[in-house]
GUSE-177495 format. One record per atom (N, C-alpha, C): residue number from 0; residue in one letter; x, y, z. Coordinates in steps of 0.2 Angstrom, whole numbers. Atoms other than C-alpha are relative to their C-alpha. Last residue first. Layout:
(NUM 'a' (X Y Z));
...
//
This chain:
(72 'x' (6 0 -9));
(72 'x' (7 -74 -214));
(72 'x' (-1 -1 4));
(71 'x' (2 -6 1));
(71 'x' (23 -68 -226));
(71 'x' (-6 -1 6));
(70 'x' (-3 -1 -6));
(70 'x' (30 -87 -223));
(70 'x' (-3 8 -1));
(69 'x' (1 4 -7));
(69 'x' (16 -94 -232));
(69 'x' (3 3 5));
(68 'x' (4 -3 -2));
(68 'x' (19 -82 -247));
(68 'x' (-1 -2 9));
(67 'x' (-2 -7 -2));
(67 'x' (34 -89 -249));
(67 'x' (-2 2 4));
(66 'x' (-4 2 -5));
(66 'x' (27 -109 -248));
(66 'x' (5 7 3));
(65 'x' (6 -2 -3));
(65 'x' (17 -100 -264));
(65 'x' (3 -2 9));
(64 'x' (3 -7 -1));
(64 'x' (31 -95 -272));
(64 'x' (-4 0 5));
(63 'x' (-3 -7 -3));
(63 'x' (40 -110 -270));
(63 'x' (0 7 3));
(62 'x' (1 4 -7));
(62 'x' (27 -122 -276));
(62 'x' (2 5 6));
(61 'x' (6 -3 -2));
(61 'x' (25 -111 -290));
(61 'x' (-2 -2 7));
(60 'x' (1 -8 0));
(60 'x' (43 -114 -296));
(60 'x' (-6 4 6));
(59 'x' (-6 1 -4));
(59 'x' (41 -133 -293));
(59 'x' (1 9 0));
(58 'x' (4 1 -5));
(58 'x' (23 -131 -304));
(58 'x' (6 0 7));
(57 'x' (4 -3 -3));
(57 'x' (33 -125 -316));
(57 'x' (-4 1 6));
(56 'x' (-3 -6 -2));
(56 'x' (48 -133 -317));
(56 'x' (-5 4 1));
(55 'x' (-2 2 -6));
(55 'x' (37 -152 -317));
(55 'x' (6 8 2));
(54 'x' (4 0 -4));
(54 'x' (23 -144 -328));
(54 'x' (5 0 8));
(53 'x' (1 -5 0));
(53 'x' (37 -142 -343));
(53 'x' (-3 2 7));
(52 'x' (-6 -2 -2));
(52 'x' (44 -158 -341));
(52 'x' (-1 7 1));
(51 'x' (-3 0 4));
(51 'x' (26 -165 -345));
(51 'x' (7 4 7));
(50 'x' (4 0 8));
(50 'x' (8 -170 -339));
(50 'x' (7 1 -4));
(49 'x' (0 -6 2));
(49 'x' (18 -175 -320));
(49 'x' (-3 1 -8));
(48 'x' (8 -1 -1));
(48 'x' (13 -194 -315));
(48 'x' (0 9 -3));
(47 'x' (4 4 4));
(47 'x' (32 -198 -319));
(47 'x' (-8 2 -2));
(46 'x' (1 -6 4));
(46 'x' (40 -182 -309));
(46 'x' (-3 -4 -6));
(45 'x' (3 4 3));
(45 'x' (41 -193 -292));
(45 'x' (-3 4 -6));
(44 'x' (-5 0 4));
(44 'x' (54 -182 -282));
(44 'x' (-3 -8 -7));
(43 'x' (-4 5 1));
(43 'x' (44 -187 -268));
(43 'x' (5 0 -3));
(42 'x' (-3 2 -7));
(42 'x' (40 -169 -263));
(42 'x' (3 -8 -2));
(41 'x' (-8 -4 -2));
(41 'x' (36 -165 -280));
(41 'x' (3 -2 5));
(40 'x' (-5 1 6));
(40 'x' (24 -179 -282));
(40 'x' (8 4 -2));
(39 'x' (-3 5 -1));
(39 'x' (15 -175 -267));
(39 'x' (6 -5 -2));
(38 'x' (-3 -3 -4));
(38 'x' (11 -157 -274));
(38 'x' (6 -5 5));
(37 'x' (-9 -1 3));
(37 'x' (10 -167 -290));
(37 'x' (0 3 8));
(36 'x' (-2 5 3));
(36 'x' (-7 -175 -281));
(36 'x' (5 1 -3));
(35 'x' (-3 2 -8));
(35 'x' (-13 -161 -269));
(35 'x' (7 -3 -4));
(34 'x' (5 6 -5));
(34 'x' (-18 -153 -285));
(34 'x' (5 -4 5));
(33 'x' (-3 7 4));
(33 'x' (-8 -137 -289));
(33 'x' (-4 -5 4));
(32 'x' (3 3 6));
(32 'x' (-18 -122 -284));
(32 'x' (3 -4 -5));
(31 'x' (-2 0 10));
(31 'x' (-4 -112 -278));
(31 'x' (-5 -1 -4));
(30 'x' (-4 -2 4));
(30 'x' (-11 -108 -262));
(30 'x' (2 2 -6));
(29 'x' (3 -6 1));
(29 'x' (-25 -118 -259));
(29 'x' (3 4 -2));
(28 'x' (3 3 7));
(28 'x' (-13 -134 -264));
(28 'x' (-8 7 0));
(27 'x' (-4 -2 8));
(27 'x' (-1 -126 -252));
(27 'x' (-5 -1 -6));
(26 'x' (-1 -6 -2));
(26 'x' (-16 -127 -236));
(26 'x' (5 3 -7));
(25 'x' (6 -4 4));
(25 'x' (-20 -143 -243));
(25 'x' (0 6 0));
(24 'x' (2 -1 6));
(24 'x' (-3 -150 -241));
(24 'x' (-6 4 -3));
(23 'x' (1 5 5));
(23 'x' (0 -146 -225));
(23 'x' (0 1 -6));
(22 'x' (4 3 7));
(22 'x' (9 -131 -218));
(22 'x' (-3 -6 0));
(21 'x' (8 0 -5));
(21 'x' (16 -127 -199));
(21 'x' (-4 -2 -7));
(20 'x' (1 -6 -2));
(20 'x' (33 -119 -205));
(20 'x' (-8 -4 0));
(19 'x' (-2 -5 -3));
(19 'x' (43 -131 -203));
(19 'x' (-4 4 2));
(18 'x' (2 4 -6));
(18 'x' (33 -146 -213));
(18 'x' (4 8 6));
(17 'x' (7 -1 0));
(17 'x' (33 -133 -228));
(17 'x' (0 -3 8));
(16 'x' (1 -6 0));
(16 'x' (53 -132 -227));
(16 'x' (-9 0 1));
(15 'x' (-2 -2 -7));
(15 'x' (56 -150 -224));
(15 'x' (-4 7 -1));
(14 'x' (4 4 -7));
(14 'x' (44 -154 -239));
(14 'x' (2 3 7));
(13 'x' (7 -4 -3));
(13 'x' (53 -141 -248));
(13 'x' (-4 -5 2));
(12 'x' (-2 -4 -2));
(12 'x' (71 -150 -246));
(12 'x' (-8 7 0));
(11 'x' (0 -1 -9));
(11 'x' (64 -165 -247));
(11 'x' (1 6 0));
(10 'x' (9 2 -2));
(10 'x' (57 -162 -267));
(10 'x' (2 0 10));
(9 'x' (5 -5 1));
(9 'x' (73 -153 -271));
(9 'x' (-8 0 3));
(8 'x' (0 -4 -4));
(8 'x' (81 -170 -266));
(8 'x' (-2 9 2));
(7 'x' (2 4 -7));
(7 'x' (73 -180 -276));
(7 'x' (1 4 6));
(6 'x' (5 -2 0));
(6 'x' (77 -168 -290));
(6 'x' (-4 -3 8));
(5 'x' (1 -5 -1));
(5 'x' (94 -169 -289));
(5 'x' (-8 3 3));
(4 'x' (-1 -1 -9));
(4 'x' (93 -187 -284));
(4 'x' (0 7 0));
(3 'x' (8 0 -3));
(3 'x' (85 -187 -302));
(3 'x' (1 1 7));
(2 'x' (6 -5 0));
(2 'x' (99 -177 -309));
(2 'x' (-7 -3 4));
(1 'x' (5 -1 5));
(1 'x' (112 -186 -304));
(1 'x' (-6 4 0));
(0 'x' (7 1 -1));
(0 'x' (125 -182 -289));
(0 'x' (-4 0 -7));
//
């Protein structure tokens, strides 16, 4: 597997996980406070629209966190 299908599939793999537990996007984008717009971007695996390489770990990080929390309430 290459790394973008890695990342492709990092993105379904927390789509599915959000769509599970009852999420949309605006509810994650309260959350973390990542704009909708990478929040859809990770889920695609679309990391061209991201500001940098550095945004696309972080904000994939923060997605996680916050999609934690989610299962916490």
């Amino acid at each position: 597997m290459k790394a973008g299908e890695e990342m492709v599939q990092i993105g379904e793999i927390l789509k599915s996980a959000r769509l599970s537990k009852g999420y949309t996007l605006d509810d994650l984008q309260q959350m973390t406070k990542i704009q909708k717009r990478y929040l859809i971007a990770i889920e695609e695996g679309d990391y061209e629209i991201m500001p940098g390489n550095f945004y696309v770990r972080a904000f994939i990080k923060q997605y996680e966190i916050g999609r934690a929390s989610c299962r916490e309430r």
